[in-house]
C-alpha positions as CSV (number, residue, x, y, z in Angstrom):
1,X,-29.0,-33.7,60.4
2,X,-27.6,-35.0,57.1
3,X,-24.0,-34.1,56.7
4,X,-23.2,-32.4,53.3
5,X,-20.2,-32.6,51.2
6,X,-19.0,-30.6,48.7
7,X,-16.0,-30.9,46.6
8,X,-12.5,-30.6,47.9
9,X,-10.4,-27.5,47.1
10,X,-7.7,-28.9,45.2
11,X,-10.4,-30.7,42.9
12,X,-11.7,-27.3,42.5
13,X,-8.6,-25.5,41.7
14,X,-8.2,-28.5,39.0
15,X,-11.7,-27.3,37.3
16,X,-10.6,-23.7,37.2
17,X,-7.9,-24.1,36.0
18,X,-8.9,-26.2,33.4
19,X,-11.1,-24.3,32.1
20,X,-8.5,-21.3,32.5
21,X,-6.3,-22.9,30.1
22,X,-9.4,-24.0,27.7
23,X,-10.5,-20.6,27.2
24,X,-7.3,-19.0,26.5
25,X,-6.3,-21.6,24.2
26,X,-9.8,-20.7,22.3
27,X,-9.0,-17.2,22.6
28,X,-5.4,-17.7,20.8
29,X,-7.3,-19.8,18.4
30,X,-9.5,-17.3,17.3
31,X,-6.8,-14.4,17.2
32,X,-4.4,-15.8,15.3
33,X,-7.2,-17.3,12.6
34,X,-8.0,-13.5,12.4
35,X,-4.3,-12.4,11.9
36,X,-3.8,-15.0,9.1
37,X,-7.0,-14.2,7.2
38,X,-5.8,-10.3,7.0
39,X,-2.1,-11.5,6.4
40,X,-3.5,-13.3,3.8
41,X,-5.8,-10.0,2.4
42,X,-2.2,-7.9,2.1
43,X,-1.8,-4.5,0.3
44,X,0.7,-2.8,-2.1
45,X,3.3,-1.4,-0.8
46,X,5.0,1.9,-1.7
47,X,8.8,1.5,-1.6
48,X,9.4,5.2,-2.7
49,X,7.9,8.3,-3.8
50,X,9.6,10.7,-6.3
51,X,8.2,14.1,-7.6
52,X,10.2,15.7,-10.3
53,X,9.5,19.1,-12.6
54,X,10.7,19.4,-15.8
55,X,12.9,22.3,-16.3
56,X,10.8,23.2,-19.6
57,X,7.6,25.6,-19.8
58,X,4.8,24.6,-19.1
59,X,6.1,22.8,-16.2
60,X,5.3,19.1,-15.8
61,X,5.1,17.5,-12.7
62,X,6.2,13.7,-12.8
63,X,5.1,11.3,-9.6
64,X,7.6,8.4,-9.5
65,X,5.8,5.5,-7.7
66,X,8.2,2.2,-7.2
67,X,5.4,-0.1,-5.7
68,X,5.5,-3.5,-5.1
69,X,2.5,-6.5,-4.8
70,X,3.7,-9.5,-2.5
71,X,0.9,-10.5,-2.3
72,X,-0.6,-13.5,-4.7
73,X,-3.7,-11.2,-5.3
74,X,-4.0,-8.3,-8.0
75,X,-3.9,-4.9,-6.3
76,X,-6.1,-2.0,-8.1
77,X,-5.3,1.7,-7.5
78,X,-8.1,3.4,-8.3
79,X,-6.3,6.9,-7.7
80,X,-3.6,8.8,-6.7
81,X,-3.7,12.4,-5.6
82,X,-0.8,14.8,-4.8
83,X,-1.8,18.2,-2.6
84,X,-5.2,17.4,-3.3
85,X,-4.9,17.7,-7.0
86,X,-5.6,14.4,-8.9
87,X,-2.9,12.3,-11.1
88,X,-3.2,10.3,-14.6
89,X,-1.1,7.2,-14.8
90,X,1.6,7.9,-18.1
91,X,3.7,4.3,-18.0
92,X,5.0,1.7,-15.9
93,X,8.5,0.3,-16.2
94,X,10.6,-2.6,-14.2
95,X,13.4,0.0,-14.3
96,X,14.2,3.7,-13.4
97,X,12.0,6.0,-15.9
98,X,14.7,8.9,-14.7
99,X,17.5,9.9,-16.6
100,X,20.0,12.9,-16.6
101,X,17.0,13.9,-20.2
102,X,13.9,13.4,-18.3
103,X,11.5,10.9,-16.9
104,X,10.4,8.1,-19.5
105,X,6.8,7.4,-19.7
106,X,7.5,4.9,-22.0
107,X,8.7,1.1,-20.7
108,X,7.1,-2.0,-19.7
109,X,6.3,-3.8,-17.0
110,X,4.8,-7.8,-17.2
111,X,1.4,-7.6,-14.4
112,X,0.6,-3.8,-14.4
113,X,-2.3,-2.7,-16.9
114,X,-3.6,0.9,-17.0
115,X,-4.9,3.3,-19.5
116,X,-2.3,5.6,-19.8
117,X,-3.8,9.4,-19.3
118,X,-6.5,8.3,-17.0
119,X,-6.5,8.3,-13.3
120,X,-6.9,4.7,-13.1
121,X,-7.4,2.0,-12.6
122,X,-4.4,0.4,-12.7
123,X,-4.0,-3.2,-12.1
124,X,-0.6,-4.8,-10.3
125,X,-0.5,-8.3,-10.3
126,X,0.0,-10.4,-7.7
127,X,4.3,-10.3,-7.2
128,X,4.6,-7.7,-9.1
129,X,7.9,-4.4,-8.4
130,X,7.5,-1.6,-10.8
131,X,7.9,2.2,-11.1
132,X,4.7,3.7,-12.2
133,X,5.1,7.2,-13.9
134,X,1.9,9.6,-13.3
135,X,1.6,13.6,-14.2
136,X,-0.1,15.8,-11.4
137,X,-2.3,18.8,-12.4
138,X,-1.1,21.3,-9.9
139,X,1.6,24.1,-9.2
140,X,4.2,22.3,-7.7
141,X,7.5,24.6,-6.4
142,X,10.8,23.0,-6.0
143,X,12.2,21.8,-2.5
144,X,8.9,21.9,-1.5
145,X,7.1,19.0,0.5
146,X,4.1,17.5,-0.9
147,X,1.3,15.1,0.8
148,X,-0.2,12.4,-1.7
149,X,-2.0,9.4,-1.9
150,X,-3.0,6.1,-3.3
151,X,-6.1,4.7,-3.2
152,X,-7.1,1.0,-3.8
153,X,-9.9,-0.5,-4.7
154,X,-9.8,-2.8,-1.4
155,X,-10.5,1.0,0.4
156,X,-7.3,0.8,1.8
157,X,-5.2,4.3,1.3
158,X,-1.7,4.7,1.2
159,X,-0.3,7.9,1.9
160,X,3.0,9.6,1.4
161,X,5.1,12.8,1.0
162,X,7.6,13.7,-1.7
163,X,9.6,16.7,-1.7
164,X,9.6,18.6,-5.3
165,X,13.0,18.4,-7.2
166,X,13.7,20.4,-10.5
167,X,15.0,17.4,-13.5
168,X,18.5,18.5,-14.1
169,X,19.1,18.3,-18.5
């Protein structure tokens, strides 16, 4: 009878091990190439969310948006919606639209294009800060907390709450 050999144990630790290490290299690999690409995709971001009401009649209810783009790609909101009723984009600015008289809808802001009265869109270029100014059809009370959000064009939804506050004159 022919005597058979196989291979020794530590030689066949080695392999497995190997091959341990091989695969979870490739699986880091393939992870991290996933988190970059959607690193790389990036979103606005809403620094903060304002919601004043004029003091005068009818009442006007002004959504304060201070967003921000760090990303090198244009970001497009398509909407924004506050308690389920929808908002038009008035004005963008690069600083505070509130004052002790009101909120400005009037200012400027280099990278962010809109139609001002419509819903959207409006387009934020890529390393772009601004406050974006938008009315909100609605009956909004003071001190109240409201749920809103912004939609972009990427599908990606941003949502938020801002309590009511009464502009003082």
């Amino acid at each position: 009878m022919a005597q058979r050999r196989g291979i020794s144990n530590v030689v066949a630790t080695i392999i497995l091990i190997a091959v341990a290490i091989a695969l979870a290299v490739a699986v880091a690999i393939w992870v991290f190439g996933l988190f970059r690409s959607n690193a790389h995709a990036g979103t606005l971001n809403a620094i903060s969310e304002d919601l004043y009401l004029s003091s005068s009649s009818p009442t006007t209810a002004y959504l304060v948006l201070y967003v921000s783009n760090p990303t090198g790609t244009t970001q497009n909101i398509v909407s924004v919606t506050l308690g389920g009723a929808s908002c038009n984009f008035q004005g963008a600015s690069t600083s505070s639209p509130v004052s002790s008289g009101g909120v400005s809808t009037v200012g400027t802001a280099s990278g962010i294009t809109g139609a001002t009265g419509s819903p959207g869109p409006v387009v934020i270029a890529g390393g772009t800060f601004a406050y974006l100014v938008y009315t909100c059809s609605g009956s909004y009370t003071a001190g109240v907390q409201y749920s809103g959000t912004i939609y972009l064009s990427t599908g990606a939804n941003i949502p938020f709450t801002v309590t009511a506050q009464v502009l003082s004159s």
